[in-house]
N, C-alpha and C positions, 0 to 999 in steps of 0.2 A: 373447343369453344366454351366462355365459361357461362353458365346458365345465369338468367335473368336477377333470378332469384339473389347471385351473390352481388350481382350489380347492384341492385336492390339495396340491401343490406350494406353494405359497402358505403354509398351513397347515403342513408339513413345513420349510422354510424357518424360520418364527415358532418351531416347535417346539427345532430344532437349536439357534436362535440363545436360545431362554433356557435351555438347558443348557448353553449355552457351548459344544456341538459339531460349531459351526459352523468349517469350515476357508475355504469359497468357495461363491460360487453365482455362474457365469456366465452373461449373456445375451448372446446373439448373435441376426443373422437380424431385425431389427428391421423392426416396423409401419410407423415413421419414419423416412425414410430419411437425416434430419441425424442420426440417432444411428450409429454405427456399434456399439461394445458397450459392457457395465455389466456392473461386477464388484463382488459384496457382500459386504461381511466386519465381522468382530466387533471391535467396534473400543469403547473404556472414553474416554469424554467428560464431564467433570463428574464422576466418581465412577463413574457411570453405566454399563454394558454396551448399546449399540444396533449397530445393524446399520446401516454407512454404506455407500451406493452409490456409486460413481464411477463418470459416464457419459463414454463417450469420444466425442465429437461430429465430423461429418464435417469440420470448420473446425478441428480438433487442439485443441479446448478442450478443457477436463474438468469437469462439471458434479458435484458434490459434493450428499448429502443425507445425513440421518441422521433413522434410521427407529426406533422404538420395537418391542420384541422383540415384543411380543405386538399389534402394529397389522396382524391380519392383514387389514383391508379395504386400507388404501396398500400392502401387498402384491400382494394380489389385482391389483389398479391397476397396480401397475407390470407382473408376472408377464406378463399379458394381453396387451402389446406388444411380447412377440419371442417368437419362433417357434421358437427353440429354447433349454432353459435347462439348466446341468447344477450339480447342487446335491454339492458337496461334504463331507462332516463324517466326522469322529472313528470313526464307527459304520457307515460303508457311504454307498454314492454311487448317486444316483437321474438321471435326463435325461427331459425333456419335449418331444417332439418335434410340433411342428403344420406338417403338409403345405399345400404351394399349392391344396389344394380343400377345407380347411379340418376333414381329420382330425385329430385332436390325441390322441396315445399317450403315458399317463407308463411307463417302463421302469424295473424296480427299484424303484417308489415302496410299494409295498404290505410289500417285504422291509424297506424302509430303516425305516418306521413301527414294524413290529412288533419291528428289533434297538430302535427308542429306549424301546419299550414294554415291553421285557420286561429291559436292562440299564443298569444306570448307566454314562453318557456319561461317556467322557474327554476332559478339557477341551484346543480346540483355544486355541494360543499367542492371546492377545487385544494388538492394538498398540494404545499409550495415543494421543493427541492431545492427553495434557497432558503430556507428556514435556518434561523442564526442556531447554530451547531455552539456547544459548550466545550468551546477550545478555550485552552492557557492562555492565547493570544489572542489579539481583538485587530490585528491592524495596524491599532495605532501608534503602536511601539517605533520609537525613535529609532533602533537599529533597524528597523521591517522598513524604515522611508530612506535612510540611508543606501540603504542595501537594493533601494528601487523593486520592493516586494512590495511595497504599498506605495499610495501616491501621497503629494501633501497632505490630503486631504485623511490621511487614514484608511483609503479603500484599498483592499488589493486587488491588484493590478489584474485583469483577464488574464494574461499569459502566464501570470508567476502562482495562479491560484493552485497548481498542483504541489511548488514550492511550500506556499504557508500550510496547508496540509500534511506534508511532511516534516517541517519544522514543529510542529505540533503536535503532531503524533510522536514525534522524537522526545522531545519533553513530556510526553503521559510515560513514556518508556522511562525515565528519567525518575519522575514523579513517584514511578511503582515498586522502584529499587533505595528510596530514601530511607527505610529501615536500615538498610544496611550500612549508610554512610554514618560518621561522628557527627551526635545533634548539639554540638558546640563548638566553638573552636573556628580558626579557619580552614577551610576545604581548598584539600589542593585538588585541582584538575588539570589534566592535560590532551589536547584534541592532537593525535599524532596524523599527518600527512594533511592536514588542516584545508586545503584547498582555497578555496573563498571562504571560509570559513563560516556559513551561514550556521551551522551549529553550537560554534563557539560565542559567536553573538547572544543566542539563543540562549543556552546553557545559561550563559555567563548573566543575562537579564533575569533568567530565571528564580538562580541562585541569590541575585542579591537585591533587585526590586522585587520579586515576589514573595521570594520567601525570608528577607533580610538579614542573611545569610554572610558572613565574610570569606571572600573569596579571591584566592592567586590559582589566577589561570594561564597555562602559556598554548599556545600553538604552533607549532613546527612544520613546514611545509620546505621541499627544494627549489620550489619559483621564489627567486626572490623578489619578482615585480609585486607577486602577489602578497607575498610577507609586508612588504614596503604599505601597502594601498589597504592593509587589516591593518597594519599600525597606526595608519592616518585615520582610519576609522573610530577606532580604537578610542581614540585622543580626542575626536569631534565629538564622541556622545559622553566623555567622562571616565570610562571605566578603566579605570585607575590600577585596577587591577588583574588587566588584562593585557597580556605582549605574547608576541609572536616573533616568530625567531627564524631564520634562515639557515636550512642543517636537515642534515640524513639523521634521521629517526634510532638507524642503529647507533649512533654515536650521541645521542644524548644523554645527558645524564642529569639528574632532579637527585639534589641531595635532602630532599625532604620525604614522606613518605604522604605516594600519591592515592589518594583517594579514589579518586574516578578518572576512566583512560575512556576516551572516546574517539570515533571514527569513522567516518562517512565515506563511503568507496572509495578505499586505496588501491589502488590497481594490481590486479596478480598476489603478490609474492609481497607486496606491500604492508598487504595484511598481516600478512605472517608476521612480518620488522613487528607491526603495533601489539599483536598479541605478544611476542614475545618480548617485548617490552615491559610490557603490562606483566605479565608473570614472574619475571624477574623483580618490580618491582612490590609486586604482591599488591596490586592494588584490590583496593575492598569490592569496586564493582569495573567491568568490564561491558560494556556496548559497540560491538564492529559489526557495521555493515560492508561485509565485500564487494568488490567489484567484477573486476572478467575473471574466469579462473584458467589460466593458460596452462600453467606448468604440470598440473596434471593432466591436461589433454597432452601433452608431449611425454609423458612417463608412465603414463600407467601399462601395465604391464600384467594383464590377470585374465589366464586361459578359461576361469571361470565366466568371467562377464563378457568375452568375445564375442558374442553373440547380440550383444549391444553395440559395445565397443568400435563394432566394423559399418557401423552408418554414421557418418559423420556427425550430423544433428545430434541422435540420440548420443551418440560418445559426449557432445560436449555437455549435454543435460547432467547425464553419466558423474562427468567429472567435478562439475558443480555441486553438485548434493555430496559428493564423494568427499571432496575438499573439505566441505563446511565441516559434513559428520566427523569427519579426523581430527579437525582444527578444534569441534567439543569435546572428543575424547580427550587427545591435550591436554586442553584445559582442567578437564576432568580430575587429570593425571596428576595437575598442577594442587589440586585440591579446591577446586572450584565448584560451586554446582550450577550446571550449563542449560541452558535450552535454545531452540531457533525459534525468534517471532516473526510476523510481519511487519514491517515497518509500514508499507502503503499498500493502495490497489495496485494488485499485477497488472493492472491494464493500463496505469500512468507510466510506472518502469516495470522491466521485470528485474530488477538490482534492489531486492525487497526485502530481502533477509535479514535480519537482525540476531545477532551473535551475542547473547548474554551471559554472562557470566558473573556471578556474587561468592566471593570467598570463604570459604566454609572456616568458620573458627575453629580452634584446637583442633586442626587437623594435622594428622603428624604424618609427614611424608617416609616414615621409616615404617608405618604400621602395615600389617598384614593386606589392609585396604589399598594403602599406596600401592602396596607394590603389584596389586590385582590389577590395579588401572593401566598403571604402566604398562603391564603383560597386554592388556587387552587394547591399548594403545598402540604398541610394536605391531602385534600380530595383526590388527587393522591395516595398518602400514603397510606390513609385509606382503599381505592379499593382494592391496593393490599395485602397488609401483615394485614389488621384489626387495634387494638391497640394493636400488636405487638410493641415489644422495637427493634429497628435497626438500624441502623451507619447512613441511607444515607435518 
């Protein structure tokens, strides 16, 4: 049964937070011992005023919630699992203490009730969570309402708001490898496996409204409905020079020398076509986000990691990380210098990985380094899948 005392608080809590005077309420001293503490505060989401928790986890995570003012039952709920809380507000400051033999004393809770009962609360500062973020994009970008990420009016849309966050973050990604492109001239790009091509759009406004930039860009996709409906696109906002094309990836060929290859989850083995694409063509920068990684969950082949390997799950985790890190070596091999980013919050996708790659200059693929890569290349390879034949 839960004692008085967390009803109490709990209740007092719900009460602070829909006058707005709430300042903090922290928990410490937790039931659970992966938590370490949780701090609540008034926080305005959607228009909304609720009361968000931030739990700090013995693993240095932080678990995130957002609780409705007057939900005092998920109060209650949370309240219950720590053993000490200290509720701070606008009007006076209460603590809930529960002893190792399962005493539990609220201090101050009875004064702090009767100042919010008897005067009107001054309001504690409330932090937004919709605070306009300094993204590349605003909205109101002609392809962003085309493309039905925004509406006429320049707002995006509820449902596509994880979309403009990652079109956005794709372009800081973009943004941060501009060193390494030619700063004159035109810039060739190409978006291999292009899909709807929300990137290329992207790109392509970025390059040349943003940064005034001249730019031939094509995209390649094997849908040709979709190829068809980026070209009509294409044509309605202007850019002139931007086309897309209907065609397997391996069989293209750009007789110019391409600057930037990019690529937004090609599926499987897809990947592999766009890198090796890209490598062949030597382009200066390199951005692939992969998508499933299949064909290493069917080949790997490595008495060392069996022990992973033989739970489903974990093997396909396994195989994911395993793929990417070979697909950098590669690259590596190619003379490249690689890393893995985020693209977004694993909690919107977990298809977040970001594949960079930027061409190392005077790099001579016959030197003593080359050929270390390559070695260390192969024999990655060989760890996992044996001589197994494989895309990556």
């Amino acid at each position: 049964m839960t004692s008085d005392a967390y009803v109490k608080i709990a209740e007092l809590i719900s009460a602070s937070g829909k006058r707005g005077a709430l300042k903090k309420a922290v928990f410490s001293k937790p039931e659970d011992k992966a938590n370490v503490k949780c701090t609540l505060t008034l926080r305005l989401v959607g228009g909304k005023t609720v009361l968000q928790a931030e739990t700090l986890r013995a693993d240095n995570k932080a678990l995130h919630e957002n609780i409705a003012t007057d939900d005092v039952e998920r109060l209650l709920q949370m309240t219950s699992a720590w053993a000490q809380i200290n509720l701070i507000t606008t009007q006076g400051e209460c603590e809930l203490r529960s002893s190792k033999k399962g005493k539990v004393t609220l201090i101050g809770g009875d004064k702090l009730a009767r100042a919010m009962e008897q005067n009107d609360a001054p309001c504690a500062k409330i932090e937004s969570n919709n605070r306009e973020k300094n993204y590349i994009l605003s909205g109101s970008e002609p392809f962003l309402k085309l493309l039905d990420v925004s509406d006429e009016n320049g707002r995006v849309r509820d449902k596509r708001q994880s979309k403009f966050r990652q079109i956005n973050r794709f372009l800081e990604l973009i943004r941060d490898c501009i060193g390494h492109l030619p700063s004159e001239g035109t810039l060739r790009i190409c978006d291999l496996c292009c899909g709807k091509s929300y990137l290329s759009f992207a790109a392509y406004h970025y390059f040349t409204e943003v940064l005034g930039r001249d730019v031939k860009m094509t995209g390649v996709d094997l849908k040709p409905d979709v190829v068809a409906y980026c070209n009509e696109v294409a044509k309605k906002l202007g850019f002139d020079g931007l086309e897309f094309l209907h065609g397997d990836v391996n069989k293209y060929e750009c007789d110019e020398h391409v600057h930037l290859v990019i690529s937004l989850h090609a599926c499987d083995i897809a990947t592999d076509f766009v890198l090796n694409k890209a490598t062949q063509w030597q382009a200066d920068v390199i951005l692939s986000t992969p998508c499933c990684h299949h064909e290493m969950n069917h080949t790997i082949e490595c008495e060392a990691l069996s022990f992973i390997a033989e739970h489903s799950m974990l093997r396909q985790k396994l195989c994911d990380a395993a793929t990417d890190a070979l697909r950098l070596k590669r690259l590596e091999a190619c003379g490249y210098s690689v890393c893995a980013l985020e693209l977004i919050d694993p909690e919107e996708t977990p298809k977040n990985i970001m594949l960079r790659a930027l061409k190392r200059r005077n790099f001579d693929i016959s030197s003593p380094e080359a050929k270390r890569l390559q070695e260390e290349y192969l024999t990655a390879k060989a760890f996992l899948v044996g001589d197994k034949k494989v895309s990556f």
